[in-house]
N, C-alpha and C positions, 0 to 999 in steps of 0.2 A: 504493500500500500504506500503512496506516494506518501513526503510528507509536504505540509502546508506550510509554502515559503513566506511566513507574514512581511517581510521585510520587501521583498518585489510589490506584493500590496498594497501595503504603505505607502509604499512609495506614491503613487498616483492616487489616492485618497482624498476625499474633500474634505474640505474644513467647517463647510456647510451644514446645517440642522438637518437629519436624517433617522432612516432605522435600518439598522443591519441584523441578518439573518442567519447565523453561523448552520452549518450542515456538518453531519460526518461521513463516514465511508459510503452507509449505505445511500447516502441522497435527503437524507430526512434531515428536517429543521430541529438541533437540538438545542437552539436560543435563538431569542429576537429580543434586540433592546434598542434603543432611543436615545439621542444625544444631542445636543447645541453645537458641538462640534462633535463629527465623526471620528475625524483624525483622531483627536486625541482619545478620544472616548476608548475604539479600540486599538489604538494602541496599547492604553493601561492594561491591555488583558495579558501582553507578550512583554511582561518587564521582568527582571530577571530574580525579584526581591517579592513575590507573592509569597503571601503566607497562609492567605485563604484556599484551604482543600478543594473546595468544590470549585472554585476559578481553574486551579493548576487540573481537574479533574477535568473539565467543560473543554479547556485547551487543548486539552492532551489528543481529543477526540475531533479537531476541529478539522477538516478536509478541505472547507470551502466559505467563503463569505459572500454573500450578497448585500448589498447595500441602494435605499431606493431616500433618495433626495426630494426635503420638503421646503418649504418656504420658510416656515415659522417654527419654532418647538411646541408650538400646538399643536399644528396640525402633525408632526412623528406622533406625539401623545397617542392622538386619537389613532392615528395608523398602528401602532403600536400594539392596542390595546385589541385594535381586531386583528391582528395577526398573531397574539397569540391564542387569541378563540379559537380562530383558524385551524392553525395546526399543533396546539398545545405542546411545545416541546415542554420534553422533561425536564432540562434546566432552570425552564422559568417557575415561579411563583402559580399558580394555575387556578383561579375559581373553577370549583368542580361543578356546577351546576347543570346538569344534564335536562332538566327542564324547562322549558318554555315557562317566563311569566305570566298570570293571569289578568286580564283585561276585561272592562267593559264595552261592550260594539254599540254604538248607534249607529244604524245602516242608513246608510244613501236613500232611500225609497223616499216612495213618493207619502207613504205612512210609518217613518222611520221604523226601525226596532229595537227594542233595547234587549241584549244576550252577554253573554257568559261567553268570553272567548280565548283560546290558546292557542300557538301556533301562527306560522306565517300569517301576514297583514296583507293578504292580497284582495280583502273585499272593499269596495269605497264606502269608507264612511268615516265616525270621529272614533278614535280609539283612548279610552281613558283607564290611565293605571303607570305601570305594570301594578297590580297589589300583591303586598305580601305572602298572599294564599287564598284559594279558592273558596273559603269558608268566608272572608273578606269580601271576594265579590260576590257569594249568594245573600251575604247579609246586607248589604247594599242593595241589591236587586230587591230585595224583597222590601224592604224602608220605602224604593221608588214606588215601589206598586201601591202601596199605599197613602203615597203623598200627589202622583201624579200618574194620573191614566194612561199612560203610554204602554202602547201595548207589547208584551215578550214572546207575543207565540210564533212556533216557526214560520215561512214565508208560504209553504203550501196547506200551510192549516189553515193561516188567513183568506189562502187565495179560495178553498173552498167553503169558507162560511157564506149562510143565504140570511142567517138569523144570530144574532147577539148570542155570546156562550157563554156560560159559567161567571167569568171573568168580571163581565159587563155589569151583573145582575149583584156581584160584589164588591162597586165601584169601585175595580183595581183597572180598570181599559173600560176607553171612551167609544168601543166599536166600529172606529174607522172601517172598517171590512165590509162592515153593512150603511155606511154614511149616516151613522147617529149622530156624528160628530161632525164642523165641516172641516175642512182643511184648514183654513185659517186658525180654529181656536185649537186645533191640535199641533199648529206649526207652535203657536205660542205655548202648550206643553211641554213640547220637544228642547224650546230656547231653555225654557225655564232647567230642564233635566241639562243642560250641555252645563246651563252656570253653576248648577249644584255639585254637577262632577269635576269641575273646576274649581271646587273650594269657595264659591259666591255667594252661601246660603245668604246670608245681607241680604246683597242683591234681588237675589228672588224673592225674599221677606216683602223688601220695598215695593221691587214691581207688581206684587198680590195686591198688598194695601193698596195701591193706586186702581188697579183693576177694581177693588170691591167699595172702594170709596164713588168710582165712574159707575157702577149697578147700582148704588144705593140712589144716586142722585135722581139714575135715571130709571128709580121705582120699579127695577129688576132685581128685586129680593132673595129669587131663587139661587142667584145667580151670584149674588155677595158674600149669601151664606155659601156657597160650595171655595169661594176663595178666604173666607172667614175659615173655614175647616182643615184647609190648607196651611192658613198661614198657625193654627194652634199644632199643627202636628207639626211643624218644623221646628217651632219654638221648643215643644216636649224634646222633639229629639236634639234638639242646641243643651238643653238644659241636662237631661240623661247623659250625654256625651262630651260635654265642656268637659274634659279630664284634664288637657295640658294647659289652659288661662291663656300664658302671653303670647305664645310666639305661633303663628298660624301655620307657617312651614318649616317642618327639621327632620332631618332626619340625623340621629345617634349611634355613632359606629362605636361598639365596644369589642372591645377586643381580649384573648386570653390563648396560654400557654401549658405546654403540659405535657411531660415527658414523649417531645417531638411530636405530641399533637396543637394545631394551631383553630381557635376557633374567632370567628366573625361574628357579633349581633348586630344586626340593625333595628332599631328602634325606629320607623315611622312616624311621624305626625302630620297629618295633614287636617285644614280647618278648626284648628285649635283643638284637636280630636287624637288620638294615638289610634291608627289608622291599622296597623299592627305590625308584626314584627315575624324575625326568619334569623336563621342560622346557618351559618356557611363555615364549613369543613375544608379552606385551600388546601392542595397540592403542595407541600412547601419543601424544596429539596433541602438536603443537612448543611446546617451551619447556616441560615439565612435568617437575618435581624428580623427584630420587630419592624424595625421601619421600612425595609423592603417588602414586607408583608400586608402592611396595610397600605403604602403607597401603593403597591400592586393591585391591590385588590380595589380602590377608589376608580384604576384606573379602568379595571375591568369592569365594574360591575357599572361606572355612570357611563363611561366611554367608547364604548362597542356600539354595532349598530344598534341593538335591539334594548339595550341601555339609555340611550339619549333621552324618555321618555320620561325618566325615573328622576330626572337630577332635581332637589332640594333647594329652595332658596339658603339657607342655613344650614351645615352641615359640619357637626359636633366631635371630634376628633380625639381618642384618649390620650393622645400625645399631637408635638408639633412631628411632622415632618421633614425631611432634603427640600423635595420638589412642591412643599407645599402652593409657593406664587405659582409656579407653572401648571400647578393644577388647577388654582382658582382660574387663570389666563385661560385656562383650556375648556373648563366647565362652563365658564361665562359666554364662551365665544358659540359653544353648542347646544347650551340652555337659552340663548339670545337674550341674555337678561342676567344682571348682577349677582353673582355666588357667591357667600363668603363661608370659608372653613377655619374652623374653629378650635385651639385647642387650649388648656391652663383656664378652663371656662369656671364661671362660679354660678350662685344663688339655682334657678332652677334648670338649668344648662348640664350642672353639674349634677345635678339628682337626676335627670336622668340617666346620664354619662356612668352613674356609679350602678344604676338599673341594667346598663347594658350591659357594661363589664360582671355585674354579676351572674346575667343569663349566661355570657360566654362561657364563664367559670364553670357555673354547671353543667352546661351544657357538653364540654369538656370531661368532664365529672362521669356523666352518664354515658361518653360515646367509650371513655377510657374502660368503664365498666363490662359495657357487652365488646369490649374487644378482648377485652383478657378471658371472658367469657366463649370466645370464639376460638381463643388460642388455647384452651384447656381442653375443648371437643375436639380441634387438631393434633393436638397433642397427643390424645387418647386413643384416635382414630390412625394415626402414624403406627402407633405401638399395638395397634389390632391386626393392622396390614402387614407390620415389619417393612415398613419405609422410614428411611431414614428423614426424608422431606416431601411435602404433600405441599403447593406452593399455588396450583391450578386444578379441580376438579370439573368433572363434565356428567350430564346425567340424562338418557336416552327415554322415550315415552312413544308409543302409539296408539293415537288416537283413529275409531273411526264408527259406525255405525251400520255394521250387518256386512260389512268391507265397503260403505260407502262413504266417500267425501274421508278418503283415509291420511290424517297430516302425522306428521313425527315430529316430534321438540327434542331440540337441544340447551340445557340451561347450564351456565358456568358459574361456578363457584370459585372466589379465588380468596387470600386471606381475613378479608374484609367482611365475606359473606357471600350473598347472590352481586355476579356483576349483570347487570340488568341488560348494558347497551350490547354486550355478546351471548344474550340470547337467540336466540336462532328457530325459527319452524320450516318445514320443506312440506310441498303438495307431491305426496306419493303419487308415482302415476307409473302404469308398466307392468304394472302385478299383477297376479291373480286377486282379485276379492277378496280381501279377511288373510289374505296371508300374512299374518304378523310376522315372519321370519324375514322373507323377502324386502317386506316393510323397513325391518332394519337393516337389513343390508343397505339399501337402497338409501337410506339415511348418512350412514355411516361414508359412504362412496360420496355425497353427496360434502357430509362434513370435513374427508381428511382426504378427498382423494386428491385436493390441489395444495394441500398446505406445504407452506415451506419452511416460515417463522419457527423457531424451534420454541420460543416462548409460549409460540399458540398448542402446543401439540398440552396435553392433559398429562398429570402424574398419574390420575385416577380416572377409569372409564365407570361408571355404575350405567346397569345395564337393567332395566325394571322388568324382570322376567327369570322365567327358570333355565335351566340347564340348555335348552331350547335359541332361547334370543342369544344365550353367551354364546353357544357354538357359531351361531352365525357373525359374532364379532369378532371371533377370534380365526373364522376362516379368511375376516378380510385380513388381518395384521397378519396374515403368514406372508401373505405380498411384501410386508411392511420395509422400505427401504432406508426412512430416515436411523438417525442411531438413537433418540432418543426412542423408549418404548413404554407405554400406557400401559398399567397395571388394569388389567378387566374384574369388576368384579360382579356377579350379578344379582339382584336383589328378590330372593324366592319371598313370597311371603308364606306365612305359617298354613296350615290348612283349617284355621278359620278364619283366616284373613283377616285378623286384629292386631293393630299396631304393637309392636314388643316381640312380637311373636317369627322377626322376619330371618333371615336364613343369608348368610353372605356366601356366594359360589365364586372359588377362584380355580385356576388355572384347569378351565371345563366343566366346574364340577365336584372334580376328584377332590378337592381338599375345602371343607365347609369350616365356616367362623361364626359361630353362635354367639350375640352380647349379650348380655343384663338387659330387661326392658328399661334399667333406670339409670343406663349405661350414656354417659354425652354423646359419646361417638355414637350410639347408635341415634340418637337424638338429630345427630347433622345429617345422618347418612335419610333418616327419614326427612327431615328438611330438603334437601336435595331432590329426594323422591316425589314427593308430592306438591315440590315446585313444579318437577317436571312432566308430573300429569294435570297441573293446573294450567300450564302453559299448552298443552297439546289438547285438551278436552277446549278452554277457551280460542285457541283456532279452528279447531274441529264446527262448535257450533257459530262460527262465525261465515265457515266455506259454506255449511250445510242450508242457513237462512239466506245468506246470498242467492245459492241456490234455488231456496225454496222459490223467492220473490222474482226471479227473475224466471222462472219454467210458469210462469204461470200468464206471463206474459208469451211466453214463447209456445204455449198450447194454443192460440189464437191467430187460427189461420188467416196472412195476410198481412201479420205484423213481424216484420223482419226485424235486423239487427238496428236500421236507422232509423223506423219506427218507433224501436223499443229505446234508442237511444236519446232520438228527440220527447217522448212521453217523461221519460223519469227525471230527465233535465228541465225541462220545461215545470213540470209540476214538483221539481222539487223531491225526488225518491221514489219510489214503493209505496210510502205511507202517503205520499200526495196524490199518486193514481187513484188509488184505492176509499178516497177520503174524495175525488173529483166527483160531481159529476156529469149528465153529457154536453150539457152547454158548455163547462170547464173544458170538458174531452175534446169536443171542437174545435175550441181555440189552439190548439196544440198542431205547429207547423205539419202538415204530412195528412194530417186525419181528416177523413170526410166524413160528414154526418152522418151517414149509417153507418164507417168503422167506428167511430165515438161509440154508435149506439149497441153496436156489436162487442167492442169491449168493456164496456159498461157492463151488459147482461153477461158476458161470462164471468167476471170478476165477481159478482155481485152474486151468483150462481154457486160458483165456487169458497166465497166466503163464509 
């Protein structure tokens, strides 16, 4: 392997604000950082007097550098900060956050809608949040529904209402669907709902009273009182919820440490309210400050694309920071609005600050707990197997129904627990019906027959089956070319199929390992196990109702694939066909009034 001449380099280097990319042998990004000057920046990584490990460790490995030139040290920041989302090298600092934040949608339409949404921002409308957690924005959804008739239900339930439902008759929705309501006084619902999700209750206070004082005037009673009811429910909820007093937007980063675990709280506040709060567990490689950790992590979590959403006006810091100006510079210029971060804070600044560092602390507390918890079932689970190291576990399932809609799961386990994002499912196809054997073959061929990575390959195969599924695992590994090699082991259950009772089969069979019911190891190995039929039973009946919904369509002579394609887009699913009806069906590009009325009666036949 070549080695990496930093000195030729350097040499042509800019001195310019940028972000560099270090790579190793194999091609992969293992650091990206950010500098006001390049040149120097990495230079300091090639000086001859380091004493930091992990630098001389990051170096040692370095093959290749890339370097991409900005204008500003803001804009590296922000570049920065999605490059490491990107491609998370191991080097860096890393927010593990593998989920989508949760949002409020008000859609585009022409009778907006208010929903619960996660995931890409690809539909047009106003998007309010990220919030803390899900329990966040259902308790919000459901405040609106009773402050403001805006309505939540999906777009094809709307499209088939003829008459007022449920909703309506619990003044939670003004009925736009059936024109209870006209457009105008529901635009002005809608405004009201954008300023309350923007922290405005005030505002919307005010603009009520001005509505209900113009009805009263003009001896529309009815019409006062429903903004008189309004403006009492928002005050209740100002008054139940005023928890933080002065400061209308903060959010409170506490921070905590703990034999090489590092934990994150944020403490939210928005509307003078504590909006709620989350925990983040960084990636933090050895021997890395606190203040590389939490600069990293501001950088990450406000600075990324899908961050910019989130940034605070005030933002509470358990210590100062290096790069704190360059952060506020960076936050401001992407919040389009003034940011200050904050740290040595007192009176109620600090009370929360000391809130937050205490959640981290426990939080900390409790993850240290079930991990030493995890490493006593590995430990115990090593010395059942007679492996010396158990590092990566993998665990087999076949799901299917009479041999039909037949899927297989693969779930991994590695020292942490279930790793979720290398779960895996495969659609059997090729077999005989119900041959569970073939099944797993077909899985297994599927999982290792392109692997290369040797990290990827498993210490431990668990095989959910008798004597039976092992064989058929163990005929694929006689192929087996790499050198590392997967201990098989397969997991019989008892012959009354109650948990404790299970049977471990190694090499074919021939050598059985019976534990204690009350045994850890056997505790993870059933953990394992009934991940991996919950993981393949949940795809199973996922294929099988796709199925269902969509053969029912396709029993209707005359309605093809672009038929079937335009009905269920158009109307919004399966549950919107079947919820249409034929006037609905009409409108739907493709369909002529008697197919309307012809899939109408069979569906409706059939249901």
């Amino acid at each position: 392997m070549a080695v990496f001449d930093h000195k030729l380099f350097l040499k042509t280097l800019s001195t310019e604000p940028g972000v560099y990319r270090m790579y190793d042998g194999e091609s992969q990004v293992i650091y990206v950082g950010k500098a006001k000057n390049l040149k120097k920046r990495v230079s300091s990584y090639f000086r001859s007097n380091i004493t930091d490990s992990k630098t001389r460790v990051l170096v040692s490995n370095i093959q290749h550098i890339d370097v991409t030139l900005t204008n500003t040290e803001t804009e590296a920041l922000i570049l920065e900060s999605n490059l490491i989302k990107k491609y998370q090298p191991r080097y860096n600092i890393l927010l593990r956050d593998d989920k989508s934040y949760p949002y409020i949608f008000l859609s585009a339409h022409k009778h907006p809608r208010l929903a619960f949404h996660r995931g890409g921002r690809k539909a047009k409308g106003d998007y309010f949040g990220p919030y803390p957690s899900s329990a966040a924005v259902s308790d919000s959804l459901r405040l609106m529904q009773k402050i403001f008739p805006v309505r939540q239900c999906e777009d094809a339930y709307y499209r088939a209402r003829s008459r007022p439902c449920l909703q309506h008759q619990l003044k939670r929705c003004s009925a736009p669907c059936v024109g209870i309501v006209s457009d105008e006084e529901y635009q002005d619902q809608v405004t009201m709902v954008k300023q309350f999700l923007s922290g405005r209750s005030q505002d919307v206070i005010a603009s009520l009273i001005g509505k209900m004082e113009k009805a009263s005037l003009s001896l529309q009673f009815e019409e006062a009182a429903k903004f008189r009811d309004q403006i009492a429910l928002l005050r209740q909820m100002q008054e139940q919820q005023s928890v933080s007093g002065n400061f209308p937007e903060m959010d409170v980063i506490g921070f905590g440490q703990l034999h090489g675990l590092c934990a994150i709280h944020v403490l939210a506040i928005r509307d003078h309210k504590v909006l709620g709060t989350r925990t983040y567990f960084p990636k933090v490689p050895k021997d890395a400050t606190a203040n590389e950790i939490v600069e990293s992590f501001i950088g990450q979590y406000y600075l990324s694309t899908q961050g910019s959403g989130r940034i605070a006006a005030d933002i509470v810091l358990p210590f100062e920071i290096e790069e704190q100006q360059a952060l506020i510079d960076a936050l401001s210029e992407v919040a389009k609005r003034k940011v200050a971060i904050r740290a040595n804070v007192r009176g109620e600044r600090l009370q929360y600050l000391n809130l937050a560092n205490k959640n981290a602390h426990n939080a900390l507390t409790v993850k240290q707990s079930a991990q030493e918890a995890i490493s006593v079932r590995y430990a115990l689970l090593k010395e059942a197997l007679g492996l010396s190291e158990i590092g990566r576990m993998e665990c087999f399932d076949i799901s299917h129904t009479m041999g039909e809609n037949t899927i297989a799961s693969c779930v991994v386990f590695d020292g942490n627990g279930p790793n979720n994002k290398e779960y895996r499912r495969y659609n059997v196809e090729g077999i005989t019906p119900g041959d569970d054997y073939a099944a797993m073959s077909f899985a297994l061929k599927k999982r290792y027959g392109k692997v290369t990575e040797t990290e990827k390959i498993p210490d431990v195969i668990f095989i959910d089956g008798g004597k039976g599924q092992l064989g058929r695992a163990e005929e694929f590994f006689e192929s087996w070319t790499q050198d590392k090699m997967p201990l098989l082991v397969g997991v019989a259950k008892g012959t009354s199929r109650k948990p404790g009772l299970e049977t471990l089969l190694i090499d074919g069979g021939r050598k059985t390992v019976n534990l204690e019911s009350d045994s850890p190891a056997l505790h993870l190995i059933q953990h394992i196990r009934d991940e991996s039929h919950r993981f393949a039973i949940a795809g199973h009946r996922n294929k099988r109702q796709k199925q269902r919904t969509q053969s029912l369509l396709e029993e209707i002579t005359g309605v093809g694939q672009k038929r079937r394609q335009a009905l269920l887009k158009f109307l919004g699913g399966m549950q919107g066909v079947m919820a249409a009806n034929v006037q609905q069906l009409k409108q739907v590009p493709g369909i002529s009034p008697e197919m309307a009325e012809k899939i109408f009666n069979h569906l409706h036949d059939k249901a």
